[in-house]
C-alpha positions as a printed Julia matrix, in Angstrom:
148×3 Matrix{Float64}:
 195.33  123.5   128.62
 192.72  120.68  126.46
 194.35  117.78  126.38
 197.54  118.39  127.59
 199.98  115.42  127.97
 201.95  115.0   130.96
 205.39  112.65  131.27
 206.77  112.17  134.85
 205.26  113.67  138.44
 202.36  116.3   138.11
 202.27  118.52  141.33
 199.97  121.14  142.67
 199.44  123.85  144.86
 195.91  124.23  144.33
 194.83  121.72  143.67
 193.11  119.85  140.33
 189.32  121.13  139.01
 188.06  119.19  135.97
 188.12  115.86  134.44
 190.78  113.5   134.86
 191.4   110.38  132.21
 193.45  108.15  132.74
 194.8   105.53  135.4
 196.17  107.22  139.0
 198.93  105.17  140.42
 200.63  106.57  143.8
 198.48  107.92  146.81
 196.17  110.87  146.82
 195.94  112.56  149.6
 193.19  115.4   150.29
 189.51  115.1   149.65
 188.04  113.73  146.25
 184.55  115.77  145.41
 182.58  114.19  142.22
 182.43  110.71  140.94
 184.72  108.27  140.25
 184.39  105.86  137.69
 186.38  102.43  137.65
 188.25  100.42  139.88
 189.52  101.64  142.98
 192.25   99.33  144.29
 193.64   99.51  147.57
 193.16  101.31  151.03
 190.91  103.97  151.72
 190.67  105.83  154.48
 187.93  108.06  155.42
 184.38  108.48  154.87
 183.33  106.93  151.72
 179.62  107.61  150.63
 177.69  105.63  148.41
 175.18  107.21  146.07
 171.34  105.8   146.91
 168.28  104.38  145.18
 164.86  105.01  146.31
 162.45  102.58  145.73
 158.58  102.68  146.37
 156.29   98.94  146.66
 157.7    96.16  144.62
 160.6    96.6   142.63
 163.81   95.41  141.4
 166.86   96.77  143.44
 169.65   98.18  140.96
 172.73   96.82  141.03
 174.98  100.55  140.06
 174.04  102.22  143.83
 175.55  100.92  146.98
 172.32  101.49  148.92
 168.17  101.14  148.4
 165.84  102.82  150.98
 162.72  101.16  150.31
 159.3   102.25  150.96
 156.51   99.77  151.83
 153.17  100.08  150.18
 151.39   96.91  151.87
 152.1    93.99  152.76
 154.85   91.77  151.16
 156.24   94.18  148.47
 158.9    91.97  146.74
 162.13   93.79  146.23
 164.06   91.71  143.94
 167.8    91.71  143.33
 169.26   90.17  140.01
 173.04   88.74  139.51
 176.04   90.64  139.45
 178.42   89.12  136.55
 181.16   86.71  137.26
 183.36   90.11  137.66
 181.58   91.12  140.0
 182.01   89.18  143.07
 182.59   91.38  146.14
 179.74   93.66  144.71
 177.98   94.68  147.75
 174.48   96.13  148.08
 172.36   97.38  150.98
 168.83   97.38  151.3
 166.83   99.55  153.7
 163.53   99.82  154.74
 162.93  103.13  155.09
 159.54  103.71  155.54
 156.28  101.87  156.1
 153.34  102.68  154.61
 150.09  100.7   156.15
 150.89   97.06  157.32
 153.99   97.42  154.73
 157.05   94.73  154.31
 159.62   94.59  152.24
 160.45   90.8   150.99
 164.01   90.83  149.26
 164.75   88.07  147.06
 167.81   87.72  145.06
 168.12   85.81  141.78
 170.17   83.56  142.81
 171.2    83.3   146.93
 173.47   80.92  148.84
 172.15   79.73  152.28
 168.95   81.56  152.52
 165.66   82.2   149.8
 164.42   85.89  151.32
 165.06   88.12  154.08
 161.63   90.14  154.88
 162.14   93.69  156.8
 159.39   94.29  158.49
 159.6    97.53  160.89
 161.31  100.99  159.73
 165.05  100.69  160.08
 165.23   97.08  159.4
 167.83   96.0   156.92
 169.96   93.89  155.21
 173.7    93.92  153.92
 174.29   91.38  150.77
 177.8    90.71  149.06
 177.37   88.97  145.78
 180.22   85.88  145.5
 180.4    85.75  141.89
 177.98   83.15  141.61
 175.39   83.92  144.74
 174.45   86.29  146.99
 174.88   85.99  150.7
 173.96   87.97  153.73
 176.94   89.81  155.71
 174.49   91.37  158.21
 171.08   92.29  158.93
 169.24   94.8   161.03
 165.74   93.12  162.38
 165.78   90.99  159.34
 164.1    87.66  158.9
 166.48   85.75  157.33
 164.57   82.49  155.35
């Protein structure tokens, strides 16, 4: 059925396997497996799971994965994180350090933050949760990070 136009409620036994284009309005219930692509606006429930960036020694953090695992090299590697866009704000990003290799730290410094210049994560485990305001990023949490 390629590109076969629908007017009025869709329903299904068994379920939908393929692309879908287009906007969704209404509530979907049962389990979404792949990626989705857009907005998603309003309340999920469940386990939502991020895709993840791993990054080894100094580095620039991305800005299109929820998460960055970070391995240390030596001491101080600089993890930087750049700006979201104005239409961003509420982007969030997580940075982890994963694991530590020699006297290894990770040093994250975003472009442009509000209320602090770096956090440095210093043991394996440590990290740091950052929302980005639109204009600045700021720390929601941290795990055994120093916070400067």
């Amino acid at each position: 059925m390629a590109n076969t136009h629908f007017t009025g409620p869709v329903y299904s036994t068994n379920g939908f396997v393929g692309a879908i284009t287009g906007n969704i309005t209404g509530n979907v219930t049962g389990n979404v497996t792949g990626n989705v692509t857009g907005n998603v606006t309003g309340k999920l429930t469940g386990q939502v799971q991020d895709s993840v960036q791993n990054l080894s020694g100094a580095g620039a953090a991305n800005l299109t994965t929820g998460t960055t695992f970070c391995t240390s090299t030596g001491a101080g590697n600089v993890v930087t994180l750049a700006n979201g866009t104005a239409g961003q704000a509420g982007l969030r990003k997580t940075i982890v350090h994963s694991t530590k290799g020699a006297s290894g730290t990770i040093v994250v410094t975003p472009a442009t933050a509000s209320g602090f210049v770096t956090v440095t994560l210093t043991n394996v485990g440590s990290a740091v949760s950052l929302m980005f305001t639109g204009a600045a990023w700021v720390v929601l949490s941290t795990n055994g990070g120093t916070i400067a």
